[in-house]
C-alpha positions as a Python dict, from the first residue, in 0.01 Angstrom:
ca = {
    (1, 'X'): (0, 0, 0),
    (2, 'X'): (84, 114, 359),
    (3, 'X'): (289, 439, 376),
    (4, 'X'): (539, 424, 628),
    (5, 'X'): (796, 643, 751),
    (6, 'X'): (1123, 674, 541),
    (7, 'X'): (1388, 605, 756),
    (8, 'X'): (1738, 677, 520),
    (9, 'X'): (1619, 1035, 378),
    (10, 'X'): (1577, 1243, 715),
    (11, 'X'): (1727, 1360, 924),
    (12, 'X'): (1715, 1165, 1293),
    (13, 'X'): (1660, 1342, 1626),
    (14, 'X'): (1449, 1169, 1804),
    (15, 'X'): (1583, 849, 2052),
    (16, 'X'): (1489, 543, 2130),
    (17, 'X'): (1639, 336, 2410),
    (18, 'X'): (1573, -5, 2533),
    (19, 'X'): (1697, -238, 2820),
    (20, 'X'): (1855, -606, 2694),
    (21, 'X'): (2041, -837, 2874),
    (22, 'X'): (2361, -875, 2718),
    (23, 'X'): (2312, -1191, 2546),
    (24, 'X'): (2062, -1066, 2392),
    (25, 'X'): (2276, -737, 2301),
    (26, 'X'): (2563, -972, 2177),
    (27, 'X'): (2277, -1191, 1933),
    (28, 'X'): (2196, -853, 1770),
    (29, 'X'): (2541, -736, 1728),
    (30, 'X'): (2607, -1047, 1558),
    (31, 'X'): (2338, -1095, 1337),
    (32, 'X'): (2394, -741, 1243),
    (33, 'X'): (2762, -807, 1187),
    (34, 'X'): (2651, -1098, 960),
    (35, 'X'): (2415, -858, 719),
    (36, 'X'): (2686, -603, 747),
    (37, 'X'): (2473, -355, 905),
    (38, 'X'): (2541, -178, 1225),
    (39, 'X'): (2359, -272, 1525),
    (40, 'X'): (2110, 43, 1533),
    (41, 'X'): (2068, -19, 1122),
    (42, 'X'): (1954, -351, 1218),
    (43, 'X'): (1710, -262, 1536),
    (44, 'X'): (1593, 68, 1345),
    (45, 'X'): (1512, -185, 979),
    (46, 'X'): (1357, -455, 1178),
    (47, 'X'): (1150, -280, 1382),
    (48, 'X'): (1022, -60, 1103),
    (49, 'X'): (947, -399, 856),
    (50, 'X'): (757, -570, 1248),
    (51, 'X'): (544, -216, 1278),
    (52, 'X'): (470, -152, 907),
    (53, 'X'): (350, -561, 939),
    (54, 'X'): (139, -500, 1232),
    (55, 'X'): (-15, -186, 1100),
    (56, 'X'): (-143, -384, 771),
    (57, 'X'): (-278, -655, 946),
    (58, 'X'): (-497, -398, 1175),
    (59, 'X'): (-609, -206, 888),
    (60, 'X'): (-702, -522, 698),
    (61, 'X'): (-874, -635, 1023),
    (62, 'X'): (-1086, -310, 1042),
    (63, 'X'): (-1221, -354, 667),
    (64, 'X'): (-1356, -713, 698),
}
């Protein structure tokens, strides 16, 4: 099993920014409006789930 960062438990100080356009700002808002999750809950979940993906399929990669 991959061990990943927790990311409900500590304590956050470190930032992250990104440029979007704004469509693409208002698409986020809403799909995080429809899982009732604020916008930085959703970028901060999703990108964690996409990273923690990516990381598995590298280590699998390096053991075949």
């Amino acid at each position: 099993m991959l061990d990943t960062p927790e990311t409900h438990d500590k304590p956050r100080n470190a930032r992250l920014e990104a440029r979007v356009s704004s469509d693409q700002k208002d698409f986020f808002q809403r799909a995080a409006a429809l899982t009732g999750r604020t916008l930085s809950e959703l970028v901060i979940d999703s990108t964690q789930e996409a990273a923690a993906k990516i990381v598995q399929e590298q280590i699998g990669r390096a053991h075949v």
